[in-house]
C-alpha positions in Angstrom: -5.4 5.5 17.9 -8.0 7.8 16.0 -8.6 9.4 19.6 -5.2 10.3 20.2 -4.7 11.2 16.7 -8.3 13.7 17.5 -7.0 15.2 20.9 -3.3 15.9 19.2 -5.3 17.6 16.4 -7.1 19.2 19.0 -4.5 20.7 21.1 -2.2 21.7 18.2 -5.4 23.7 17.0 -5.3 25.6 20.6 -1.8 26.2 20.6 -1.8 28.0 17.6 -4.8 29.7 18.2 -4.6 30.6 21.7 -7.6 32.9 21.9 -9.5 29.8 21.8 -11.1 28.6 24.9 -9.0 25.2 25.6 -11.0 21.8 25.3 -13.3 20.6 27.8 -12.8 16.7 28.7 -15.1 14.5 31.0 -13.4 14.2 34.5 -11.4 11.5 35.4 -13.3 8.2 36.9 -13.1 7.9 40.4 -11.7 4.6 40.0 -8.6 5.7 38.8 -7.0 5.3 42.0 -8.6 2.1 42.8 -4.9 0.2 43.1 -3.6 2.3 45.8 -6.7 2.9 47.5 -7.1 -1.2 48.4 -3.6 -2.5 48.2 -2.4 0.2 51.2 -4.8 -1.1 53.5 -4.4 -4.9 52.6 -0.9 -4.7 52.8 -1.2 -3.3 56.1 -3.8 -5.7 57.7 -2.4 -8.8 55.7 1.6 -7.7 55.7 1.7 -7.2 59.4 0.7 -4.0 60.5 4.3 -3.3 60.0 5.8 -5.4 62.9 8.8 -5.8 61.7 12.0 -4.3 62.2 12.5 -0.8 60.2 8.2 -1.2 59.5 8.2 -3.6 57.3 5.5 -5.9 56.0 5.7 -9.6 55.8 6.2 -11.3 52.7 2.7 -12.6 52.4 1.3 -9.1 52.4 3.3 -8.1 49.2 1.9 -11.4 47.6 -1.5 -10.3 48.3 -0.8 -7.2 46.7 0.9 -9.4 43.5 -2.6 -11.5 43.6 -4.8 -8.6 43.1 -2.7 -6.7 40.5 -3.5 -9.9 38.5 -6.8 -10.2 39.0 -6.6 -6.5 38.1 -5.0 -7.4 35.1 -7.7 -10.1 34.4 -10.5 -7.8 34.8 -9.1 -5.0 32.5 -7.9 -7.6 29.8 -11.5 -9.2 29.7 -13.4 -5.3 29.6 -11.0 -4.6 26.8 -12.0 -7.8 25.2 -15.4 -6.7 25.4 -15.0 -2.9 24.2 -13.2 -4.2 21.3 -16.3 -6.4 20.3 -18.3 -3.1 20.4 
C-alpha cells in the first residue's frame, strides 16, 4: 500500500510541476507475459492443433490451460508468502 501511496505522491508532484523530468521506473520483467507465452502453444499441441470444425481445440486442451493457471496461482501465492516474511 505505502508503494502506491509513494508513486501517487510521485506523479501528482509531476503533474503539478511539469518542468520536472517524469520518474524513472525499472522495466518490466520479462516474465510478465509468461501466461500467454506457454498456454498458446500447449493449447495448440494438447487441444488439437485446431482439428475441429470452425478451429477449435478439444476440451482437454482448455483443461491443461485451467491446470497450469493453478499451478500459476500456487507458485505466486507461495512467493507472496515468502515476500511477506521478508
Amino acid at each position: 500500500m505505502q508503494h502506491m501511496i509513494r508513486l501517487t505522491t510521485v506523479l501528482t508532484r509531476y503533474a503539478l510541476n511539469a518542468s520536472a523530468p517524469p520518474p524513472r521506473y525499472p522495466p518490466p520483467s520479462p516474465l510478465v507475459a509468461l501466461g500467454p507465452l506457454v498456454g498458446g502453444p500447449v493449447l495448440y499441441f494438447v487441444g488439437g492443433e485446431g482439428k475441429l470444425e470452425g478451429g477449435g481445440f478439444e476440451v482437454r486442451g482448455y483443461q491443461a490451460l485451467l491446470v497450469m493457471s493453478c499451478v500459476y496461482f500456487i507458485v505466486a501465492a507461495w512467493v507472496l508468502r515468502k515476500v511477506d516474511a521478508k
